[in-house]
PDB file of N, H, CA, C and O in Angstrom:
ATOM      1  N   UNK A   1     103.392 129.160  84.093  1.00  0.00           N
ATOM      2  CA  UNK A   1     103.036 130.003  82.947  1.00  0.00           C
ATOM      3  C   UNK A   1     104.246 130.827  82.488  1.00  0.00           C
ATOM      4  O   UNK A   1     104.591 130.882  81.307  1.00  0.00           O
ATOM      5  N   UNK A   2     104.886 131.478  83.512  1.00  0.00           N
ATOM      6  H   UNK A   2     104.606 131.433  84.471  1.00  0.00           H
ATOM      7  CA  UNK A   2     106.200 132.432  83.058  1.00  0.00           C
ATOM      8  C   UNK A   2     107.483 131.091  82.656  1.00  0.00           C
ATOM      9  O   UNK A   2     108.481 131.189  81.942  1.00  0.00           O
ATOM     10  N   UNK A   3     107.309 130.695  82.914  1.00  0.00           N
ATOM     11  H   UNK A   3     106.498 130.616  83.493  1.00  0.00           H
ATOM     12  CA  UNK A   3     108.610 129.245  82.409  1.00  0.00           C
ATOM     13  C   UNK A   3     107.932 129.240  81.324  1.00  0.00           C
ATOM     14  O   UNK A   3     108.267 130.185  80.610  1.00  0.00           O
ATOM     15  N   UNK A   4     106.907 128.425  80.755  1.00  0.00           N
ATOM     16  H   UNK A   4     106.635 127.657  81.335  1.00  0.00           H
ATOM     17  CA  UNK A   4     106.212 128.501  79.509  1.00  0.00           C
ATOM     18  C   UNK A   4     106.937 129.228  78.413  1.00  0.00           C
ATOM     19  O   UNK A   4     107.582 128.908  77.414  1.00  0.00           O
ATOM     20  N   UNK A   5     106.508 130.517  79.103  1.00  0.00           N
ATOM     21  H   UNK A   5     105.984 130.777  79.914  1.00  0.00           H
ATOM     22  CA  UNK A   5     106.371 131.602  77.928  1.00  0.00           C
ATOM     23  C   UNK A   5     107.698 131.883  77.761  1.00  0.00           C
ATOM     24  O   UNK A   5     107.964 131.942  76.560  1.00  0.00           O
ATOM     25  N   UNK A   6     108.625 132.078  78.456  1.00  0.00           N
ATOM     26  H   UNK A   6     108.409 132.030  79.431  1.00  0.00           H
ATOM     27  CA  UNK A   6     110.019 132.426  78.579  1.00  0.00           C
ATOM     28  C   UNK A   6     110.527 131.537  77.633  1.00  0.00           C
ATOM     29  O   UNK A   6     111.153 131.939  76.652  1.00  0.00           O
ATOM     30  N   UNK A   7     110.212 129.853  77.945  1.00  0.00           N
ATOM     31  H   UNK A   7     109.704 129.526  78.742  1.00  0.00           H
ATOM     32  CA  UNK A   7     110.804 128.681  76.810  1.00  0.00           C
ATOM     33  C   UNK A   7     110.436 128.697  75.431  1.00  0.00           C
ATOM     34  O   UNK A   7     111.050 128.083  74.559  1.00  0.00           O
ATOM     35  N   UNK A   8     109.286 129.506  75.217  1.00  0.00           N
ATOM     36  H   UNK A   8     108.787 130.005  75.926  1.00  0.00           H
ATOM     37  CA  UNK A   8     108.905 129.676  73.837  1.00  0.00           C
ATOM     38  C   UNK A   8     109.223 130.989  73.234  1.00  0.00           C
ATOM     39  O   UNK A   8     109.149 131.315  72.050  1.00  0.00           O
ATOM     40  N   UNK A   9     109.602 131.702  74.290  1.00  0.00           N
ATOM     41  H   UNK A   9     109.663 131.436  75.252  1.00  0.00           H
ATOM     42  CA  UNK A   9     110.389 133.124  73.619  1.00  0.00           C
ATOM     43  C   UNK A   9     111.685 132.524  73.200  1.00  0.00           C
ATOM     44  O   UNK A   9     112.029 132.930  72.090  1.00  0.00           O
ATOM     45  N   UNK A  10     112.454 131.736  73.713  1.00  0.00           N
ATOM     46  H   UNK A  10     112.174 131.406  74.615  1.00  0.00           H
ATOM     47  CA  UNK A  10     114.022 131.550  73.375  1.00  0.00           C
ATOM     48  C   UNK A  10     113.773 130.086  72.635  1.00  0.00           C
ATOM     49  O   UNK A  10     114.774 129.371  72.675  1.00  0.00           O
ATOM     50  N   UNK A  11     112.718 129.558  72.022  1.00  0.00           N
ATOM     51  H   UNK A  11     111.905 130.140  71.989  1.00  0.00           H
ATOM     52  CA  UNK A  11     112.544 128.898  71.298  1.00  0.00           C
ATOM     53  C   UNK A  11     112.660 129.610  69.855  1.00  0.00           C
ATOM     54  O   UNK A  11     113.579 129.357  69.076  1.00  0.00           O
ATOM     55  N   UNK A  12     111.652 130.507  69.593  1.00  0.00           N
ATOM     56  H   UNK A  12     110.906 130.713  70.226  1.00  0.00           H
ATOM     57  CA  UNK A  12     111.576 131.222  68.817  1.00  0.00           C
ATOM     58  C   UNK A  12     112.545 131.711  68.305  1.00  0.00           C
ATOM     59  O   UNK A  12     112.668 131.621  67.083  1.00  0.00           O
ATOM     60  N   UNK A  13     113.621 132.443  69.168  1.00  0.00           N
ATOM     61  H   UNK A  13     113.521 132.516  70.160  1.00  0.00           H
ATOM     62  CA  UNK A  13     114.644 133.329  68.871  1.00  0.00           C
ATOM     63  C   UNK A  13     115.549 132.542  68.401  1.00  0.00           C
ATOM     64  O   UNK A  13     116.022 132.877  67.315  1.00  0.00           O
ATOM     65  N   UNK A  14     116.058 131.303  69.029  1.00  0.00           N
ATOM     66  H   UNK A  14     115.673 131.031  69.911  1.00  0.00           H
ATOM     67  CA  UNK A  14     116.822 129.992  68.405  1.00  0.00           C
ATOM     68  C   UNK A  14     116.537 129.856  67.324  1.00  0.00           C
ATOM     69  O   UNK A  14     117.488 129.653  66.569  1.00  0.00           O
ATOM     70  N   UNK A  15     115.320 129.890  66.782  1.00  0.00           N
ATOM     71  H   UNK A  15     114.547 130.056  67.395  1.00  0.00           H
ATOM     72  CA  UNK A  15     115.072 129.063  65.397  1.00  0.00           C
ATOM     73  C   UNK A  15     115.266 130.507  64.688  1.00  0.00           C
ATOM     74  O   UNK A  15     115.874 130.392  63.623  1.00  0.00           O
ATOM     75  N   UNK A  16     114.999 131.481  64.924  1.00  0.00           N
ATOM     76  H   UNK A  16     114.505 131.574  65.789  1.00  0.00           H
ATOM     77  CA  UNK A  16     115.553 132.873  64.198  1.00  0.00           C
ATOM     78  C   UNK A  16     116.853 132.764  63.983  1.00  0.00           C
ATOM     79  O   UNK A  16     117.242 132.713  62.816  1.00  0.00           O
ATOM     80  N   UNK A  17     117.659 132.713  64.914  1.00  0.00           N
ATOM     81  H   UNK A  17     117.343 132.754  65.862  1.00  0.00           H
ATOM     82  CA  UNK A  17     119.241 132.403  65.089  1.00  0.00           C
ATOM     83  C   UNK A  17     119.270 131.740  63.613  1.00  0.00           C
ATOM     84  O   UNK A  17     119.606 132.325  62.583  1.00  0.00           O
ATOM     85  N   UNK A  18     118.741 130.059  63.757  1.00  0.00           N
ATOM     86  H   UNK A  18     118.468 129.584  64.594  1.00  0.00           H
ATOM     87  CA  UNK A  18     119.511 128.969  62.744  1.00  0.00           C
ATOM     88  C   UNK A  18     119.053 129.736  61.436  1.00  0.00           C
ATOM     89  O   UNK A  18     119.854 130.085  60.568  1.00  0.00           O
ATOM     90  N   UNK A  19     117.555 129.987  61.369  1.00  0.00           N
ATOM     91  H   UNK A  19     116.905 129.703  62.074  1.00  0.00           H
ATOM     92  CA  UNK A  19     116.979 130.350  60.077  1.00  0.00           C
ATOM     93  C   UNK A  19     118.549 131.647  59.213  1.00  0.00           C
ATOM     94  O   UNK A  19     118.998 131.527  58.074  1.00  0.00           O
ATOM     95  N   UNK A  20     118.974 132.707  60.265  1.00  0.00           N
ATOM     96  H   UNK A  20     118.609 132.805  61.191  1.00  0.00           H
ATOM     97  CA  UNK A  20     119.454 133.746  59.890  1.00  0.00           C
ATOM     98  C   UNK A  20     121.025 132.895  59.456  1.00  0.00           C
ATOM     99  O   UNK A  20     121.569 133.202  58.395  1.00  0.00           O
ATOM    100  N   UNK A  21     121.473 132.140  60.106  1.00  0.00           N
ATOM    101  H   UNK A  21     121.031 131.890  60.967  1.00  0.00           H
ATOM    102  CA  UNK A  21     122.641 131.595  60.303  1.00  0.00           C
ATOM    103  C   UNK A  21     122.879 130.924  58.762  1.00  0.00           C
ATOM    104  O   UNK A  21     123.818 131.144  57.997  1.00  0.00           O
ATOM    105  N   UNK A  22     121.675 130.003  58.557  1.00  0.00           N
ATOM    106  H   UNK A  22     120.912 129.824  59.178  1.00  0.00           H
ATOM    107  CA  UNK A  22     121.474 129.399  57.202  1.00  0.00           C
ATOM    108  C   UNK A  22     121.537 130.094  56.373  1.00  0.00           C
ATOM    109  O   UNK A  22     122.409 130.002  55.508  1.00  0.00           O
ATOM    110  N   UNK A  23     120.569 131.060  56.391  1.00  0.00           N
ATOM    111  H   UNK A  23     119.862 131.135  57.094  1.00  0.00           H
ATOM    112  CA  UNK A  23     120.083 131.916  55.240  1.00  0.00           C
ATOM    113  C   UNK A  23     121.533 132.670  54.525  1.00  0.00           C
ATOM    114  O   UNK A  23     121.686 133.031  53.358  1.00  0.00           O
ATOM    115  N   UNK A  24     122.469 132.749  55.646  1.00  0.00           N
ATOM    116  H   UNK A  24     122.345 132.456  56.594  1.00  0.00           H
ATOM    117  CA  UNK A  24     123.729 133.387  55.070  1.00  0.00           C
ATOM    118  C   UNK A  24     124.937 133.046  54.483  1.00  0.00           C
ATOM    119  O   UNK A  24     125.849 133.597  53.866  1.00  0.00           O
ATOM    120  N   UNK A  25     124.473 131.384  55.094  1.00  0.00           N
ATOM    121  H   UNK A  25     123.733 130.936  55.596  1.00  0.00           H
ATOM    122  CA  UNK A  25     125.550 130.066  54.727  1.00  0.00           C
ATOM    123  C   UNK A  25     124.828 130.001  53.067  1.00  0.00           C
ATOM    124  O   UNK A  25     125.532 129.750  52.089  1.00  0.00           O
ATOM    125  N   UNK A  26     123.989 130.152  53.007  1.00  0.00           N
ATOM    126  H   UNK A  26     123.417 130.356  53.802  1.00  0.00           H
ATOM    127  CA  UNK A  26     123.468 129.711  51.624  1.00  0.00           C
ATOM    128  C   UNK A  26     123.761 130.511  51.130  1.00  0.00           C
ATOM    129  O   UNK A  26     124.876 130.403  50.620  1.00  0.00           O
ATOM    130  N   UNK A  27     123.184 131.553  50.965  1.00  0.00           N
ATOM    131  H   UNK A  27     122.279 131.642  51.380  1.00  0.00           H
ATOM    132  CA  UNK A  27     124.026 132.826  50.362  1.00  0.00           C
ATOM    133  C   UNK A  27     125.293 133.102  49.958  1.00  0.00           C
ATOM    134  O   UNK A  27     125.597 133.316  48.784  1.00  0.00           O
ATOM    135  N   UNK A  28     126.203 133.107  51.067  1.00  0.00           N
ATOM    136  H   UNK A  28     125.956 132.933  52.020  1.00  0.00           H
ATOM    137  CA  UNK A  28     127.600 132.999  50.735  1.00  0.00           C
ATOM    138  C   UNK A  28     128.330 131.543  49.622  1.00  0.00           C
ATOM    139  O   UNK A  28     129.260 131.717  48.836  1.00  0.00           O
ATOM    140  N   UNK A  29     127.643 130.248  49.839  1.00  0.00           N
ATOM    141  H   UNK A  29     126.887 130.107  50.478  1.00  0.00           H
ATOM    142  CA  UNK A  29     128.149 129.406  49.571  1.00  0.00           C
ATOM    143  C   UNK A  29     127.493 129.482  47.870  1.00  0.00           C
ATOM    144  O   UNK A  29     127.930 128.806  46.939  1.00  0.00           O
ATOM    145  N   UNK A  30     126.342 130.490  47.782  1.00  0.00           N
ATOM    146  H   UNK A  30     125.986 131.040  48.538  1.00  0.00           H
ATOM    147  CA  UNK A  30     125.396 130.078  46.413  1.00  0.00           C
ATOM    148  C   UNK A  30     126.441 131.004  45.495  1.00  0.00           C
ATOM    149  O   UNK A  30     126.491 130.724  44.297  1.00  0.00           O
ATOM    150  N   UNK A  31     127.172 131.952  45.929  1.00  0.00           N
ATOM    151  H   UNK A  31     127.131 132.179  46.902  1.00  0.00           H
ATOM    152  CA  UNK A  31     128.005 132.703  45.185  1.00  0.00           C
ATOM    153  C   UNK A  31     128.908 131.550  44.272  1.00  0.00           C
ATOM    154  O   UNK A  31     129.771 131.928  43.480  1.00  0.00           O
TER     155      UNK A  31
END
């Protein structure tokens, strides 16, 4: 259960990572 939950906390946060990572590549590049 604690492996579980731990892999879907740093799942989450990963895809926060790319989402934020993108979101700024686009941004910068939409200039």
């Amino acid at each position: 259960m604690e492996f579980n939950r731990k892999w879907v906390l740093g799942c989450g946060l990963f895809l926060a990572a790319v989402n934020g990572i993108s979101f700024l590549l686009i941004h910068l590049l939409g200039r």
